[in-house]
N, C-alpha and C positions, 0 to 999 in steps of 0.2 A: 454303180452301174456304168458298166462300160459305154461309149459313143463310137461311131462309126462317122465318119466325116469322109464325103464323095467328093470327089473332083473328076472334071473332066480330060478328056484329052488320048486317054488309053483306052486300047485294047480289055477285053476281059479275059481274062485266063480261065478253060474249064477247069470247074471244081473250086474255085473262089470263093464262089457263096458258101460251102464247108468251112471255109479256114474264118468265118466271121461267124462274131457271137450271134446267138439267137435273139437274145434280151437288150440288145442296145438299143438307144436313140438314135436319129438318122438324123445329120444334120448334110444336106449337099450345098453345093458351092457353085452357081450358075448351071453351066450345063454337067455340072454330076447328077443331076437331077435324071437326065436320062438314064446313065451310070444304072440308078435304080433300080428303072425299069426293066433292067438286063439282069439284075440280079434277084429280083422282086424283092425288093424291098418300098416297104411304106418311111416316108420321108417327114419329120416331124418340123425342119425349119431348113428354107433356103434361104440362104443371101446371095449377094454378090449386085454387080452392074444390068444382068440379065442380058449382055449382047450376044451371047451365044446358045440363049437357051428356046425353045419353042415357045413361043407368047402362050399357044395351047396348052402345051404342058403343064405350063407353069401353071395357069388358072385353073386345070386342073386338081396341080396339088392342094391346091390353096382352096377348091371346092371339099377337098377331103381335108381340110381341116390343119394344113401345113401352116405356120407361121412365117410370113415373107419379109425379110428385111429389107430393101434396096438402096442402093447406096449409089451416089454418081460415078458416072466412067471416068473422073480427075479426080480419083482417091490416092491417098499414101499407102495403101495398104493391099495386096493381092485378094482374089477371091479368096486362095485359101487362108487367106490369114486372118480374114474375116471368118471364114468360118471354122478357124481354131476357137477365136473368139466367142463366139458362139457356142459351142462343145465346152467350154469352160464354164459356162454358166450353170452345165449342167451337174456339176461339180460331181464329174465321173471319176473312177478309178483308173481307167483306162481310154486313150484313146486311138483309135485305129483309123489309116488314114486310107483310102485306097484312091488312087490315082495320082499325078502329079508329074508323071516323067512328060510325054504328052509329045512327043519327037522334038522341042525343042531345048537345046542343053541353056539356053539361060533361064528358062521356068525350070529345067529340072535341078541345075545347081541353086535354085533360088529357094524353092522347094525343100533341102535339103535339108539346106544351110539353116532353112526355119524351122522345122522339127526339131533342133536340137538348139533353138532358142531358149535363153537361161528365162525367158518369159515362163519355159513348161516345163519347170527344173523338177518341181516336186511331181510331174506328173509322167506315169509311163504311157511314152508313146510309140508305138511298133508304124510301117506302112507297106504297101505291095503296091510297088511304081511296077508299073508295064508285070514283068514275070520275075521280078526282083523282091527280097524280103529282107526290108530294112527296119535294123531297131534300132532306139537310139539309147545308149549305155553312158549311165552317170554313177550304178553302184554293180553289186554283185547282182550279175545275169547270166540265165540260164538260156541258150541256144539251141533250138530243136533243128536237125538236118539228117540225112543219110551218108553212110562212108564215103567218103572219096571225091559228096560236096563242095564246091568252093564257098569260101566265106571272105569277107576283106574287112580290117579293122580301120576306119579312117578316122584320125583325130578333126577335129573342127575344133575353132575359135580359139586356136591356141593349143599348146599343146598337152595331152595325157600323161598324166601321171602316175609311176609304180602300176602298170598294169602288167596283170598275170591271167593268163590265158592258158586251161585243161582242156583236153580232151580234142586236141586241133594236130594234125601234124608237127607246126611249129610252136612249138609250147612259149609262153614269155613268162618271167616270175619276176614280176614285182619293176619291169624296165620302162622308161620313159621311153612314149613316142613324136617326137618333137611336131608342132605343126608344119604341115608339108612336107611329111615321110611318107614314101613308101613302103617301107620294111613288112608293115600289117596286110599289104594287098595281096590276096589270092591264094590266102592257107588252106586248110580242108578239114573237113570233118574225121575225126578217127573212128568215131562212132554214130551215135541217134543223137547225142547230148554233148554240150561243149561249156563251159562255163568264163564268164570274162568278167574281170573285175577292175578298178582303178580305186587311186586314193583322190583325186583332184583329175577338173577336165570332163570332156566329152568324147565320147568316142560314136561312128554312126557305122556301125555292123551291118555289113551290106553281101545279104544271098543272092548272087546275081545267076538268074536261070533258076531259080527256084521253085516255080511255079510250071514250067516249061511252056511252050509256044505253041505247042500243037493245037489246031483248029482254034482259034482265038474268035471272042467275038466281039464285033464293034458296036457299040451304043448307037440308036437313028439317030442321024444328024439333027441339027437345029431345022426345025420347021415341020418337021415330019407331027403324023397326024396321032402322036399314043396319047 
């Protein structure tokens, strides 16, 4: 069973609620909790600090039956990284993560960097920061876009190995992307379908603009009365 793990901070993109399974667990991370509500989704566990989330809300979910974790605000560990932890539990197949970009670039490189933590090696995990559709690639994966898409292949935590890349403008077979290349940023789709694969490494395949901006909607802020 796939999990869906919310975080706060972004935008919603119309048409998002489409691209998320029907059948997941909902796990949100402080104020993804609202996130939800924009999406209608029901919410099976929140964690986090709760400083940013509606006191109302929150008792809310937790009147409907939500499991609450709370955790102090001098933690080692991010909202969302608690609530990866969390989504593991529920030993899904997949995990999907939506939000994280949030307009500041050290949650979203922080963000990033943890999705393709060897913590969640054996697990496939895709996310949609802001209008962006990032997956993170450890074997043979299949990439869904339209022609003329940009896609960017970014090694983390060292560098990619023997990766071959079909169906992209810039094709690669079988070449090393050292960590801290650019070479992989802002290829394109040749078609609907792209295929990427590596022998060693991590790679974090990033559709930036993927979702598009138009009319975007914001989650109510903390305090607000849903």
């Amino acid at each position: 069973m796939p999990v869906v793990v919310l975080t706060g901070g972004d935008p919603v993109v119309p048409g998002l609620r489409h691209h998320l399974p029907t059948d997941a667990q909902v796990v949100a991370a402080d104020s993804g909790l609202h996130l939800a509500d924009v999406l209608g989704l029901t919410v099976d566990v929140v964690v986090g600090d709760f400083d940013s989330v509606s006191p109302r809300r929150l008792a809310k979910a937790e009147a409907a039956g939500a499991r609450i974790e709370r955790h102090p605000a001098a933690k080692d560990a991010t909202d969302l990284e608690l609530a990866l932890s969390a989504a593991m539990r529920f030993a899904p197949d997949r995990i999907l993560v939506v939000g994280g970009h949030g307009g500041r670039l050290d949650h979203f490189l922080g963000n990033a960097l943890l999705l393709a933590s060897d913590a969640y090696a054996d697990m496939r995990i895709d996310a949609f920061m802001g209008d962006a559709h990032v997956h993170v690639v450890r074997t043979d994966t299949e990439l869904a876009g339209d022609p003329g898409e940009l896609v960017s292949l970014l090694p983390v935590h060292g560098p990619a190995r023997g990766v071959t890349a079909t169906g992209l403008v810039y094709p690669l077979d079988g070449e090393d992307l050292p960590s801290g290349s650019t070479r992989g940023v802002s290829n394109e789709f040749v078609s609907t379908t792209a295929h990427v694969s590596l022998t060693a490494g991590v790679l974090l395949a990033v559709a930036p603009g993927a979702l598009g901006t138009a009319d975007v909607h914001r989650p109510r802020a903390p305090g607000a009365d849903s």
